[in-house]
N, C-alpha and C positions, 0 to 999 in steps of 0.2 A: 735233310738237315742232319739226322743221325750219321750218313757216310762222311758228311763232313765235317761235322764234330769229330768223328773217331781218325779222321786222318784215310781214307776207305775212298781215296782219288788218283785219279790220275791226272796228266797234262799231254795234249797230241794237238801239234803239226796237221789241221786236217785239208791243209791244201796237198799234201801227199794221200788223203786217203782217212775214211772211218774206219777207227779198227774195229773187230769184233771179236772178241772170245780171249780179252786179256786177262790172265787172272797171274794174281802172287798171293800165296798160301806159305806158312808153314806148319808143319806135324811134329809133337811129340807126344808121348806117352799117350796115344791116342787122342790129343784135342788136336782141333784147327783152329789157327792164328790167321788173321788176315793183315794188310797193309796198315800202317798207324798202331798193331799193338806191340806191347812189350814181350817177348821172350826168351826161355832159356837158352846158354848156349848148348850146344847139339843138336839141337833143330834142323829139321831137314826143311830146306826153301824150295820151293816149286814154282818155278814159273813157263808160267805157255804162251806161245807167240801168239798172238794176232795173225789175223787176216785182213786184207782190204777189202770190207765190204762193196757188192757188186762191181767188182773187177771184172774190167771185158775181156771174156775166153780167146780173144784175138790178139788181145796186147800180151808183150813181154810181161812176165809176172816179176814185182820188186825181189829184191834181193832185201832178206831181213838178218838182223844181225840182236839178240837178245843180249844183253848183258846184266849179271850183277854187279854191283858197286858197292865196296865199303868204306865208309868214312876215314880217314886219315888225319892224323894233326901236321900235314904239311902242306908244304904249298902246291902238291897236287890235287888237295881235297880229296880223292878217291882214289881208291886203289882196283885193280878188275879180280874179281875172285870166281867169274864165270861166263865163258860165252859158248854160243853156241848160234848157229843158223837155223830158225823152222824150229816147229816139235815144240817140245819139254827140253826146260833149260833146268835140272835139279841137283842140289848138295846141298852139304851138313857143313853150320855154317857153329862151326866148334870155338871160334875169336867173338868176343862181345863188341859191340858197335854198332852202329847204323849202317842196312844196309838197304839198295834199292835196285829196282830196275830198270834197263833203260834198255828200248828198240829202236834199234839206226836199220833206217833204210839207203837200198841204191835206187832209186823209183823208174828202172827203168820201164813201166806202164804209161807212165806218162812223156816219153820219148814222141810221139805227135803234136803235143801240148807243149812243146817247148820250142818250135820253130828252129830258127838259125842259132839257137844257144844248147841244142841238144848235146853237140860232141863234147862242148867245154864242160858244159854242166852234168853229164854222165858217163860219157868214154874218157876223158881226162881225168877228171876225179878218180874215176876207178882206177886207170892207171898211177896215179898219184896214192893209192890206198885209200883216198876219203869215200866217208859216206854222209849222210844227215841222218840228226838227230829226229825219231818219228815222237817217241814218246816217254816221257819223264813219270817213273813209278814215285807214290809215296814210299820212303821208309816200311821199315819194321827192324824195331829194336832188339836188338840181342844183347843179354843179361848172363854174366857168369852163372852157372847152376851149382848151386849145393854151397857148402863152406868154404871158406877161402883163410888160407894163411896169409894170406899176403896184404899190404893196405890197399884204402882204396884210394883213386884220386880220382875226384869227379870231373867232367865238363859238361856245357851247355852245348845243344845241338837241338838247333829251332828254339821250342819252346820246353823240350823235357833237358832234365838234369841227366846225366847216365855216370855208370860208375865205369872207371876205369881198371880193372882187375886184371892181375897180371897171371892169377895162379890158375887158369882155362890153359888147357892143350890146346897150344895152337894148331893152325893146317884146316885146310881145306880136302873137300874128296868133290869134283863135280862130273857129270855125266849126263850127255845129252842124246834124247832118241827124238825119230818121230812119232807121231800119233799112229799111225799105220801099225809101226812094230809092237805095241804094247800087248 
């Protein structure tokens, strides 16, 4: 009840697959932040892919595709401020707003499992650039830090109010490894 109170969920696609080992974190000045809370900007966001639990060593393994997502006031809803395949997907997420996670797969594991619709639904696709959407991150809010000259103007996103501050240095820094190399 506590994770879901605090916003400390996720949303998965589990006809592609349980994930295991997803996590979204942010750091500064030494604390950790998780999914659903509010913090400053300059926080660095960490997120790590998933895996398909008990995936058979004999199937093609999916193609994963990490992404973070920042809220926008347009009609694209989100903007992409990070991707990455596999690993640690992490930056310093210096613009206030709402951001999230989100992992798209190509499943090609389940390429047996899909009969006479395999080519359309995985080799087409991939040439076409699509993948699916596996799993849909909560939030974590990002807050200008420190004082501001500038005004603020708020908006509603979900259920929190968040300020709109213009006087945060923009820009993005992201960088993606594997697990292996760290």
């Amino acid at each position: 009840k506590a994770a879901l109170r605090s916003g400390r969920l996720f949303g998965v696609f589990e006809m592609f697959g349980h994930p295991v080992g997803l996590d979204m974190v942010a750091t500064r000045d030494g604390a950790t932040f998780e999914m659903g809370d509010e913090i400053p900007a300059g926080a660095t966001i960490r997120v790590t892919t998933p895996t398909v639990r008990d995936l058979d060593p004999a199937a093609e393994p999916p193609r994963l595709v990490t992404r973070v997502l920042r809220a926008v006031d347009d009609t694209e809803g989100f903007v992409e401020v990070g991707r990455g395949e596999g690993g640690v997907l992490e930056g310093v997420a210096s613009e206030p707003g709402v951001y999230r996670a989100e992992v798209r797969m190509m499943p090609w594991h389940l390429r047996e499992h899909l009969g006479f619709d395999d080519v359309r639904l995985l080799d087409e696709a991939d040439l076409a650039g699509t993948d699916y959407v596996w799993i849909y991150g909560n939030p974590i809010y990002v807050r200008c830090a420190g004082p501001t000259t500038a005004s603020a103007h708020h908006h509603v996103v979900g259920r929190k109010t968040l300020p709109r501050l213009y006087s945060c240095r923009p820009g993005f820094s992201w960088s993606m490894w594997m697990p292996s190399m760290m």
